[in-house]
C-alpha positions in Angstrom: 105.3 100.7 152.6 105.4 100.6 156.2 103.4 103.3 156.8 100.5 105.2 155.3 97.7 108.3 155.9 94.8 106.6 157.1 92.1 109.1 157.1 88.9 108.0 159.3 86.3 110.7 158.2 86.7 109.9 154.3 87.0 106.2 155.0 83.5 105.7 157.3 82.1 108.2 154.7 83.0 105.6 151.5 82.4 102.4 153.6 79.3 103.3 155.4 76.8 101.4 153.6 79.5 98.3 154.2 79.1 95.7 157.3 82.1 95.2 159.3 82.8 92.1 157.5 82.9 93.4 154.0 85.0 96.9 155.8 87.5 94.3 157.1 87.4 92.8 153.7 88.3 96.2 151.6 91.0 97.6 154.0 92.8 94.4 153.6 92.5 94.9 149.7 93.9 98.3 150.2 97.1 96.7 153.1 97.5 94.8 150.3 97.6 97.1 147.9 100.3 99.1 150.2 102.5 96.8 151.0 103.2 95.6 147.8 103.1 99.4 146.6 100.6 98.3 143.7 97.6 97.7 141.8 96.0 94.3 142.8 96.4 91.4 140.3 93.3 90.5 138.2 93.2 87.5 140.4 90.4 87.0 141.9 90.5 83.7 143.8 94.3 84.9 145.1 92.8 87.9 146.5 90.0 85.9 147.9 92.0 83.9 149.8 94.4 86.6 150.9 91.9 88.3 152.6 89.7 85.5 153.8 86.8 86.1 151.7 84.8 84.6 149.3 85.4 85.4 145.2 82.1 86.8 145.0 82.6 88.9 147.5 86.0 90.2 146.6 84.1 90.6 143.4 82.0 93.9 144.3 84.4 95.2 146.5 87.0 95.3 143.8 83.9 96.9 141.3 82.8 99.4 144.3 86.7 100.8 145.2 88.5 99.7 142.6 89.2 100.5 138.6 90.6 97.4 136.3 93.3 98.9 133.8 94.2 96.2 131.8 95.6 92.7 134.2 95.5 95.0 137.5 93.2 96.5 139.9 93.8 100.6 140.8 92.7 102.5 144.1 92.5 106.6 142.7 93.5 107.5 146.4 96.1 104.8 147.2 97.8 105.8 144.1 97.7 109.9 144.9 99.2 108.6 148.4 101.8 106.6 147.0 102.9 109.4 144.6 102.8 111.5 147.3 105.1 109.7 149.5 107.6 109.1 146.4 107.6 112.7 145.3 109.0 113.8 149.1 111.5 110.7 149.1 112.7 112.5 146.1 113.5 115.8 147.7 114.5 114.6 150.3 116.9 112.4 148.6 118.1 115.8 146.6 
């Protein structure tokens, strides 16, 4: 995905209690998470180094945003957004 809804207000409201390190850290989780169009890989130390961080800290990012469903991480709003954006591919397609 090349594109997505980025919406300030509800993201400062989720990260606020976040440094700008650890902020940087989560919305490369979630470009991640875009781009590839799904949930993260139970892989800690791959994500860690992806996103220039440290396993620890990757860690409580992925326990604060994210929910583990068996081997993969899920993001509740990236997945509404990427339904979203499938759902009007589709009608447009049709």
């Amino acid at each position: 995905m090349q594109f997505y809804q980025h919406h300030i207000g509800d993201f400062k409201k989720d990260t606020s209690f976040l440094d700008h390190k650890a902020r940087s850290q989560y919305l490369e989780l979630m470009w991640l998470y875009y781009d590839q169009e799904q949930p993260l890989p139970d892989n800690v130390p791959l994500l860690a180094m992806k996103v220039q961080a440290t396993e620890e800290e990757i860690s409580l990012l992925l326990t604060l945003f994210f929910t583990k469903v068996e081997d993969k991480w899920h993001h509740t709003r990236i997945n509404e957004e990427l339904e979203s954006v499938y759902r009007k591919s589709e009608s447009a397609r049709k």
